[in-house]
N, C-alpha and C positions, 0 to 999 in steps of 0.2 A: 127597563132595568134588567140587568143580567140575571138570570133567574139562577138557585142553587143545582138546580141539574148541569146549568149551561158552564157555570163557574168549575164543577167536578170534571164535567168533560173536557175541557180547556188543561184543565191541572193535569191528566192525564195525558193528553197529546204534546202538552210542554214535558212531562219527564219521559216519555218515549222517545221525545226528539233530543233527549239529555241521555239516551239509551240506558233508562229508570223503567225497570216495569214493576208494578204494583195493584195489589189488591187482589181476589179472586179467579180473575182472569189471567195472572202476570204471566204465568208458563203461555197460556194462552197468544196474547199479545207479544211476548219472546219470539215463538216461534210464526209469527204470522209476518211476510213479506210487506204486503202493503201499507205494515204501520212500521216497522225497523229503514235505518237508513240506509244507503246504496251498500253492497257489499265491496270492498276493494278491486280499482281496478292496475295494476301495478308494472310500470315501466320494464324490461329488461334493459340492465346497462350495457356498457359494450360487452363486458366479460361475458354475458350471457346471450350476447347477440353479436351475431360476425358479419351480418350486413347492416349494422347500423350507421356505419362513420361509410364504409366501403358501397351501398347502395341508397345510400336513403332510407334503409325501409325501420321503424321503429314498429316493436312486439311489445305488444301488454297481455300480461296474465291476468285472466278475471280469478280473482281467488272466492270459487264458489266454497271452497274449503273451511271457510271462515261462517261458513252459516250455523247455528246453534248446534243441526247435529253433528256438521263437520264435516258432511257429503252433498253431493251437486242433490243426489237422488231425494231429498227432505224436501225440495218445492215439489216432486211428481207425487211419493207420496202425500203429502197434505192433499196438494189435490183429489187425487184419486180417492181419498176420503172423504173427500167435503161432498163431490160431484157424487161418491157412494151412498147419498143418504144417509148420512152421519149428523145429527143434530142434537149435540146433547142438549139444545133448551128442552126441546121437546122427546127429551128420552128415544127417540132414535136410533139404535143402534144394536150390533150382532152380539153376542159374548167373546166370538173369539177370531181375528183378522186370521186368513192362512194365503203363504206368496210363496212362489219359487223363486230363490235370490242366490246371488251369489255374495251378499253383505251387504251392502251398504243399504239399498231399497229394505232389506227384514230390520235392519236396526232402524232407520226412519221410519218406519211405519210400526213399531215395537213401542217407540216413542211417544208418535204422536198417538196412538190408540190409546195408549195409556192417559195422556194429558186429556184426549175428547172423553176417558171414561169407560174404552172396551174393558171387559177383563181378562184378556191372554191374548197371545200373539205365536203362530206356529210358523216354521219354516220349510219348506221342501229344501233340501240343498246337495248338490254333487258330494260323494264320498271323497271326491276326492281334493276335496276345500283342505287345507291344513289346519293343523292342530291350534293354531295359535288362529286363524279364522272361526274353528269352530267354539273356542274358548271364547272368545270375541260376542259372538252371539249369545250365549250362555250368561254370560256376564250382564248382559243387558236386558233378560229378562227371556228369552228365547226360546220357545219349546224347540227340538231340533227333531227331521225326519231324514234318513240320510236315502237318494238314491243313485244307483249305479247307471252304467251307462256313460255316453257322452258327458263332459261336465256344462255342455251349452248344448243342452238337448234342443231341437226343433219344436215351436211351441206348438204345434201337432202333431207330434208324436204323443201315441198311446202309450207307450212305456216308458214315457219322461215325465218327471217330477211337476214339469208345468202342468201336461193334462192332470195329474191329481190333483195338483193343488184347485185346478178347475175344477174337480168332482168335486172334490170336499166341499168348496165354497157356494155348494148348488145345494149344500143339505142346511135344515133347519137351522140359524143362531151362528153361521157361519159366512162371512165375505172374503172374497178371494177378489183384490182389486185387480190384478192379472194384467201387471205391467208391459207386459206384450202387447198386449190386444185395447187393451184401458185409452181411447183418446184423449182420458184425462190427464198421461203422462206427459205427451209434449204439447197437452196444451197449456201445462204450468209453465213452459217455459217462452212461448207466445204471450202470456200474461203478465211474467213478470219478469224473464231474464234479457231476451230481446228488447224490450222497451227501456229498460236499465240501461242495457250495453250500448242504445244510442243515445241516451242522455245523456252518459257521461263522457260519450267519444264520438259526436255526431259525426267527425271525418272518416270514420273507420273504412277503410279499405275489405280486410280481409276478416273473415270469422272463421278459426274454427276449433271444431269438438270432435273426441272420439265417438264411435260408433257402438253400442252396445245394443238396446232393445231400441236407439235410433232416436228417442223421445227428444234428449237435448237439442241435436243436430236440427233435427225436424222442426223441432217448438220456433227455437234462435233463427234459423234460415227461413221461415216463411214470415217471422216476426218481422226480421228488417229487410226481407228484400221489398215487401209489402212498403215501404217505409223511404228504403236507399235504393232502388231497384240498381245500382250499379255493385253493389256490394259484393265481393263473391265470393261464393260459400263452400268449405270444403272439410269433407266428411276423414275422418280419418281409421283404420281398421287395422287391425293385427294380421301382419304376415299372415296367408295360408299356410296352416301347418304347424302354427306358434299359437302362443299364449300366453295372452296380458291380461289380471283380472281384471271383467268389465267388460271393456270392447270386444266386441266379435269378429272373425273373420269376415268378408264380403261374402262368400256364398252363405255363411247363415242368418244372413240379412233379410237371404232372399223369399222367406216365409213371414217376413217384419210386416202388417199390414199398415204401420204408417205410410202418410204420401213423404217417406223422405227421399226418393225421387225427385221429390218436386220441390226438396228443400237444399239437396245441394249439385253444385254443379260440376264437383271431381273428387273421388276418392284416392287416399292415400293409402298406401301400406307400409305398415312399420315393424319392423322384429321384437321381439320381447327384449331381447340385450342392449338393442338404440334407446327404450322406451325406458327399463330400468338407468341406462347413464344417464339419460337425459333428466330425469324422474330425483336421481341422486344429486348432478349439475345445480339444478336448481336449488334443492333441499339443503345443499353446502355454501351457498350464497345469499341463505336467509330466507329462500321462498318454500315454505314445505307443503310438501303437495307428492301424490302417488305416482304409481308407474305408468295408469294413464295417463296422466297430464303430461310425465314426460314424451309420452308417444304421441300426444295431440303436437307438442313442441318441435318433435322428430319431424312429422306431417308436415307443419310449417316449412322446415327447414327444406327437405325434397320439392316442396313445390318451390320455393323460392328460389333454389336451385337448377331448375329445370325453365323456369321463368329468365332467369340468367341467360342460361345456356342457347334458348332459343330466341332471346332477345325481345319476351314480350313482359319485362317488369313492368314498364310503363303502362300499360295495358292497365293496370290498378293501379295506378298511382294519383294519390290525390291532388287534383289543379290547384286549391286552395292553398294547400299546408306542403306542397312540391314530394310531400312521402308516402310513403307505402304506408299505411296503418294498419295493423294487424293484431286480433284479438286471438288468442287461445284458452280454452274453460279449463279451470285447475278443478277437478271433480273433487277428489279429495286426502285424507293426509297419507304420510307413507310408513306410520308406526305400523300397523297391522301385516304390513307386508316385510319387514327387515327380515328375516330368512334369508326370502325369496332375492334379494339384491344379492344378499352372498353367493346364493346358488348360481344364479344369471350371470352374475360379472364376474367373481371369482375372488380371489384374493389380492389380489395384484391392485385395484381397485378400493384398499382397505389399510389403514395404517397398522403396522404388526401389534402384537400384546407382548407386551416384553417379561421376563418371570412365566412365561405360559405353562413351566410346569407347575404352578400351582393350582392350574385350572383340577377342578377333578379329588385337590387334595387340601389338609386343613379345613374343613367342611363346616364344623361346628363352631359353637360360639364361644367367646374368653367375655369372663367381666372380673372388674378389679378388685371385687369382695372375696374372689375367690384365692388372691395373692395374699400372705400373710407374712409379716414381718416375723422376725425370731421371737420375740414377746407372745404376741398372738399363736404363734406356733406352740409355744411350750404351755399355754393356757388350754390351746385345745384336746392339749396331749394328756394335760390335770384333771382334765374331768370325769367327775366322780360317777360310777356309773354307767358311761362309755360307751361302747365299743368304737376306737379308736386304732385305725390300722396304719403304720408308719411304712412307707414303700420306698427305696433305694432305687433311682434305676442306674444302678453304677452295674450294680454285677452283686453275686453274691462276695468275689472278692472285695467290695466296698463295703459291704453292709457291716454296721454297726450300731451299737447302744450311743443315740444321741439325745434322745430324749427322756426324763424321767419314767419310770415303770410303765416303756413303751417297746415290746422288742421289735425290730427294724425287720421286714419282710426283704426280701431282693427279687426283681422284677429284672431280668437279663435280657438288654434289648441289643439287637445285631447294630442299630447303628452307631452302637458306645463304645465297642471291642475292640478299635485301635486307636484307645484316647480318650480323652476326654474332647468334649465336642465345641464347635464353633456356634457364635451367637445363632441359631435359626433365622432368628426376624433379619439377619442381615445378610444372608446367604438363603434365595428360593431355593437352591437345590438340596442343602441343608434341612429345610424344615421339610421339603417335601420327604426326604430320605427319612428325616428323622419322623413324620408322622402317620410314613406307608410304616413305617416297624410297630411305632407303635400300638396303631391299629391291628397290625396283624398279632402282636404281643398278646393283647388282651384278648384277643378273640380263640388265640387257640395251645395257651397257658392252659394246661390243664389241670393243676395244683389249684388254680384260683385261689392261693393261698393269702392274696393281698386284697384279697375281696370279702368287705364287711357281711358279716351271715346274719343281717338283718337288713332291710329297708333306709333304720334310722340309723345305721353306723358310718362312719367318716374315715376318709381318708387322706393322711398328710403325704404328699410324695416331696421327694424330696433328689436332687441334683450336686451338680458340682456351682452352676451360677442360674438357678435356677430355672433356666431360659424352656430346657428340656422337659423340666415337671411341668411348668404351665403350659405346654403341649400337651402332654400325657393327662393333663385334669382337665382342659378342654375337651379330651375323646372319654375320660372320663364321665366325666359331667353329661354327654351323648346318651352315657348308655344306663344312665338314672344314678349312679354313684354319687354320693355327696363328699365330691375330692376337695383337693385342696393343695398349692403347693407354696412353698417357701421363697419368698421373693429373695432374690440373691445368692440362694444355695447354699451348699454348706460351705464354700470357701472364702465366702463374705465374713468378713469383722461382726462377729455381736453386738 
């Protein structure tokens, strides 16, 4: 008889394979590889492939991107944690993880520290990360250390961020899993990404992965060649001289104590501008994934290329399935990086923003309580007790008694003085002219005479079709005033 432990563990491994995690464990079971299902592995059509109809050769993106935390680097760190002596049955563990990363490794390992039970997570990182990388990390819980220098320092160098983050994790309540040096980074991917990628594509021809601390490349190429020994594996690296976050150049490989030597059998070099198109290419046909991935793609492309060229495609071409099959690792997504494509590619590359002189102007916020009908208007002008300021921005030549025992202030704004004005909301260049004025109105009006002399007093402004007041109580309303303007203006019907 099926016993009740046997029956709970069954129910469990059915809602896992229903991708259901529950119970105590669930974040646990979430992020663990060998109970979640294959990750995606995803054809390129022709549009995204120009030897597929023209050589045979068919490209799959493995979208390691789609992992819980959304980077390849989440199986190296779990590892590097598990194989750390990290055991939370047994209370196991440091108070506080410290890594030298360039992102995605500090937030996996931010993560899972957090779900095993550390309590902090510190980062070594290049000053020269951007703002919106270093927001990034922060956001997820990050202690941040910033150091200068190289931004891919030499993991032996004494005055790089790696050797301290080395020190630190030598002192008392502290681990530094030290993804350079950690075997346990590519052997996460010997464990679990390699045996994946031939399960789901036992013909596979070609693999390949950028080059960063090398773990990937390493882990996948010794996984299947162990496996396909014909398979061939090809490492892929950032131009000398350029810079794609993640992957390294090839001479700062040359300190990598991995055997990925022995894992691939030709490097590529790719530019940062190939790596961002290509990166963008994909991302605009559904596949989202970073500027590595586009550079692992780039890789692809040059060797396939060059295979062409000297007439050894065939050379990997599968007898079976008569094609080239070819794997690329999507590391991870390219939200954290959007700057940097502008930067790289430039404009041309970008569909324009049209109205762009609004960028910069109308800043603050409008809501429709703030619009009052003529009714509403003359009620808040009755109120007993008050202080109630009634503003024209016509001109003082406009200004007049409109409202009951309310005398009318005049607010002279330069963009009224030849006429009366055109709808803003229907002309950008209008409202922008009409809200640099009156910004600058209020700011350097020195009478302030349409400005309530308390906290609790109000202000009705008031126009020719309103359109102009509910701009001017927008920047109002900015600067703490409790404005107010008249929907329709004064030249609207009662």
């Amino acid at each position: 008889m099926t016993t009740y432990i046997d029956e709970k563990q069954s129910s469990r491994r059915q809602d896992i394979q229903n991708n259901v995690f529950k119970g105590p464990r669930s974040l646990h079971d979430y992020y663990d590889p060998d109970l979640c299902p294959p990750l995606p592995l995803v054809e390129l059509p022709k549009e995204l492939n120009p030897y597929l109809e023209s050589h045979g050769v068919r490209i799959y993106a493995k979208m390691m991107s789609v992992l819980p935390a959304t980077n390849v680097k989440s199986l190296p760190a779990l590892n590097m944690l598990l194989e750390g002596g990290l055991d939370v049955k047994k209370g196991l563990r440091p108070h506080t993880i410290v890594e030298y990363s360039s992102g995605s490794t500090a937030i996996s390992l931010g993560i899972l520290a957090r779900i095993m039970g550390v309590e902090s997570a510190q980062t070594y990182i290049s000053n020269k990360t951007s703002a919106a990388k270093l927001a990034l990390l922060r956001f997820f819980g990050l202690e941040l250390t910033l150091f200068g220098g190289p931004s891919q320092p030499e993991p032996e160098d004494e005055r790089g961020g790696i050797r301290a983050a080395n020190r630190l994790g030598e002192k008392e309540g502290f681990y530094n899993p030290d993804q350079y040096s950690n075997t346990a980074n590519y052997r996460a991917h010997q464990r679990w990404t390699g045996p994946q990628l031939l399960k789901q594509l036992p013909e596979v021809s070609l693999v390949a992965a950028g080059m960063g601390t090398a773990g990937t490349m390493t882990g996948i190429g010794l996984s299947i060649k162990a496996q396909k020994p014909d398979v061939y594996r090809l490492g892929v690296c950032t131009a000398t001289g350029d810079r794609v976050p993640g992957p390294r150049t090839e001479p700062l490989l040359a300190p990598v104590t991995f055997p990925w030597r022995e894992a691939v059998d030709e490097i590529e070099h790719v530019t940062s501008a190939d790596a961002y198109r290509h990166s963008l290419t994909l991302c605009r046909h559904g596949l989202l994934a970073g500027p590595s991935s586009g550079l692992t793609l780039m890789g692809v492309f040059q060797h396939l290329e060059k295979r062409i060229a000297n007439s050894s495609l065939d050379q990997i071409r599968d007898p079976a399935t008569g094609n080239v099959n070819g794997i690329f690792i999507c590391c991870d997504l390219p939200y954290q990086y959007v700057s940097e494509y502008f930067d790289k590619l430039g404009e041309a590359h970008f569909k324009p923003i049209h109205n762009d002189v609004l960028i910069g102007s109308d800043k603050h916020r409008y809501d429709e309580a703030w619009e009052l009908n003529r009714n509403e208007a003359q009620d808040l002008c009755k109120k007993v007790g008050s202080e109630v300021k009634v503003v024209d921005l016509r001109g003082p030549q406009k200004a007049c008694q409109v409202f009951e025992d309310r005398a009318v202030q005049a607010l002279d704004l330069d963009c009224l003085k030849d006429g009366e004005s055109r709808c803003p909301f229907s002309d950008a260049h209008v409202l922008h002219q009409q809200w640099s004025s009156i910004e600058a109105t209020l700011d350097d009006d020195e009478s302030k005479s349409w400005r309530p002399s308390s906290s609790d007093g109000e202000v009705l402004v008031l126009c020719a079709n309103g359109n102009t007041a509910r701009v001017a109580t927008s920047c109002m309303r900015a600067r703490g005033i409790q404005a107010f303007s008249l929907f329709g203006g004064l030249d609207r019907d009662a």
